[in-house]
N, C-alpha and C positions, 0 to 999 in steps of 0.2 A: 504493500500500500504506500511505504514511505516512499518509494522509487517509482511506482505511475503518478504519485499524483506530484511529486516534483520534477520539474525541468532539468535541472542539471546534476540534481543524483543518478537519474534518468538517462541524460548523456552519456556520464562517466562509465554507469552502470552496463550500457550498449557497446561503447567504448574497452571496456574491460573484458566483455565476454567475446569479442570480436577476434581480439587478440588471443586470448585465450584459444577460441574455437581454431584460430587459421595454427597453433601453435600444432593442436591435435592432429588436424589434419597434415600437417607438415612431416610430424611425429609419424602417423598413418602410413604415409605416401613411403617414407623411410624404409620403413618395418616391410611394407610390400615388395618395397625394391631389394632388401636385403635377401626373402625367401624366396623373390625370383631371381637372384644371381645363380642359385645354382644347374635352373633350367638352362639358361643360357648360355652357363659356361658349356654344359654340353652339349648345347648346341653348336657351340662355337667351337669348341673340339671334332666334333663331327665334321663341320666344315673341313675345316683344317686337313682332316685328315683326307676329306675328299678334295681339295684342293691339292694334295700334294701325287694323290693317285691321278690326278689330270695333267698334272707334270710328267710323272713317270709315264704315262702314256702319250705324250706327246714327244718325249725322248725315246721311246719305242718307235715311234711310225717315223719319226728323224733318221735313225739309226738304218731302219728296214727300206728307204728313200735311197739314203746314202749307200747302200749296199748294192740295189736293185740297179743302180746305175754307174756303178765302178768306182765310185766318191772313195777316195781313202778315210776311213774310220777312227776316229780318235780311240784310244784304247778303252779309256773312261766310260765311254758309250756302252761298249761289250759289255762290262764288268757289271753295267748298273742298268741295264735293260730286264724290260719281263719281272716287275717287281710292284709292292704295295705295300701298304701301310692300314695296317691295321689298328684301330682307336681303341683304347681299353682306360678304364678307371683303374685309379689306386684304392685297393682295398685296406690292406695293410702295408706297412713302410717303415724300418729303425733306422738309426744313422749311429748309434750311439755301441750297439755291441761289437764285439772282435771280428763276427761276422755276418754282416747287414744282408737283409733278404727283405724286395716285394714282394704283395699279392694282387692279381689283377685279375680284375672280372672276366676275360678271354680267355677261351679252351681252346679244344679240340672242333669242337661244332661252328668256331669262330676262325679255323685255318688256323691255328696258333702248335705250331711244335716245340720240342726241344732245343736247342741250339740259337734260334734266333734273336737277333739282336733287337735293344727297346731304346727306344729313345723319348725324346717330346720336346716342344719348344723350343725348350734351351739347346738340347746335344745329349750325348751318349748318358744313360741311365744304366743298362746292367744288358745279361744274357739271359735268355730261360732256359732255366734249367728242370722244373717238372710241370708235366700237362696233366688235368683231367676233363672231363668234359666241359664242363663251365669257368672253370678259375686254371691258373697260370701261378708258377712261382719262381722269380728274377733274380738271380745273383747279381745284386747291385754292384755299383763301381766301389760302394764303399766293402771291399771284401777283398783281404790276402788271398783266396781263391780265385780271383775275377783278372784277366791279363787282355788288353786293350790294344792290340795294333793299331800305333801312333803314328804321325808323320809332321815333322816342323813344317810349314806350310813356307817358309822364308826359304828356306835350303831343302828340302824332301827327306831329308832325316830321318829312318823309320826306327823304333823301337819300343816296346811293352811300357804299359803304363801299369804301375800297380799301387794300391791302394797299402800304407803302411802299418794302419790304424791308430792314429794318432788326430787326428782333424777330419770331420767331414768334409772341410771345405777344400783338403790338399792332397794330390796323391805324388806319386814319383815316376816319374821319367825316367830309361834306365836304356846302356849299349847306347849312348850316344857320343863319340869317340873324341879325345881331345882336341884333335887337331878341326874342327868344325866352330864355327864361330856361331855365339849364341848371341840373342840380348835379351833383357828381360822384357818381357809384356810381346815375345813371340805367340803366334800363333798355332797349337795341338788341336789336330782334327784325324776323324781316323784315316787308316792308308788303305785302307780299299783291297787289300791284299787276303783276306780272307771272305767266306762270302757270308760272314756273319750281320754287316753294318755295309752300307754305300761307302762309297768312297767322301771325305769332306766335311763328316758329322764333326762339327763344334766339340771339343774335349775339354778346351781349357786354353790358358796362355801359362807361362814362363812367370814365376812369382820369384825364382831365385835359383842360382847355380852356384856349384863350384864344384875342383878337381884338386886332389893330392898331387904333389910332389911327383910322387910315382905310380899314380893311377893311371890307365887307360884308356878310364869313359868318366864322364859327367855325374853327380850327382843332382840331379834336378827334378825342383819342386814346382808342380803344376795348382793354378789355381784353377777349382773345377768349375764348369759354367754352370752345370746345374746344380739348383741348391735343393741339396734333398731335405733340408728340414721341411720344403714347401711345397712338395710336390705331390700333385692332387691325380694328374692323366698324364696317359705315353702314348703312343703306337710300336707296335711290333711290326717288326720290318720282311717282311713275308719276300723271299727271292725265290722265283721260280724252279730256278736251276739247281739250287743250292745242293739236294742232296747228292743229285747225278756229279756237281762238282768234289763235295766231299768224297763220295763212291772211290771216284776215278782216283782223287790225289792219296787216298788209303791204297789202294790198288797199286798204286806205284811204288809209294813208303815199304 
């Protein structure tokens, strides 16, 4: 009563609740955009990962162009032709024990093998190592078991990258021989050399080196690009060829 039948308790009182009301609402608007990040992030993973299959298939019909008509073929082409990417979430994920293991929602019924390499976003995430039908399990980078065919992108430099367990965010670089000229904040991405990972995936840069007296190779510390405290989705990197490659290269060993 006090605030209809006066004017300016009246105003303030409209005034007050106005603010109020848009506060709510702003509040509201928040909250709904918060419980829809997680639709969209997978959506936007999806994307992703189909946008990277229309790459790979446009470097297929490149490749099979370049072939059909005597074009000399960059090697790189061979190697990374006939290939996909498969999106999967992270179900479970440590950074913190001796030896770190994903879990990801892809199996068997999703193309997902043993061997194949994971990546996301950032760059190299781990290898799978067991399938069942629905779920996947990664031996992540961050694991003394997990060895990384690397390559210095500045000079082609190849050598194993291993995880020492000592830091999620650094592994080691390792056979990279003295007489090779490094600097720091080089660029580690894999070498293409096995048919686990493409050739090119992001690994990391050069955080620091150094070599004994009487050492032969380097020791150097990689900072990793992908930060596994935060890593939500990957894709598995599905190569066509890969086993008849493996077959063969056992076949010869």
């Amino acid at each position: 009563m006090f605030v209809n039948n006066n004017p300016y308790p009246q105003s303030v009182f409209f005034s007050s609740s106005n603010y109020v009301v848009s506060h709510l609402y702003k509040l509201s608007s928040t909250v709904s955009h918060f419980f829809a990040l997680r639709p969209e992030n997978e959506k936007l993973h999806l994307q992703n990962a189909d946008l990277k299959n229309r790459i790979a298939e446009l470097e297929n019909r490149i490749a099979l162009f370049e072939e059909q008509y005597g074009i000399e073929i960059p090697d790189y082409v061979f190697a990374e032709k006939d290939f996909r990417f498969i999106p999967a979430n992270v179900l479970r994920n440590s950074t913190t024990r001796t030896r770190n293991f994903i879990t990801l929602n892809k199996g068997i019924r999703d193309g997902v093998s043993e061997g194949m390499g994971v990546i996301n976003a950032q760059g190299v995430v781990g290898v799978v190592t067991t399938v069942s039908n629905r779920f996947s399990t990664v031996i992540s980078v961050l694991n003394p078991m997990s060895q990384i065919s690397s390559k210095i992108v500045r000079n082609n430099q190849i050598g194993p990258l291993v995880w020492d367990g000592l830091d999620y965010r650094y592994a080691l670089l390792s056979d990279i021989p003295r007489h090779v000229e490094l600097q720091v904040g080089d660029t580690i991405v894999t070498s293409g050399l096995t048919p686990i990972f493409p050739t090119g995936v992001p690994i990391g840069v050069i955080d620091q080196f150094s070599i004994g007296e009487g050492d032969s190779f380097y020791t150097i510390r990689v900072r990793l690009a992908v930060n596994f405290r935060t890593i939500s989705s990957a894709s598995v990197f599905y190569y066509k060829n890969r086993d008849e490659q493996i077959t063969l290269e056992n076949r010869r060993n």
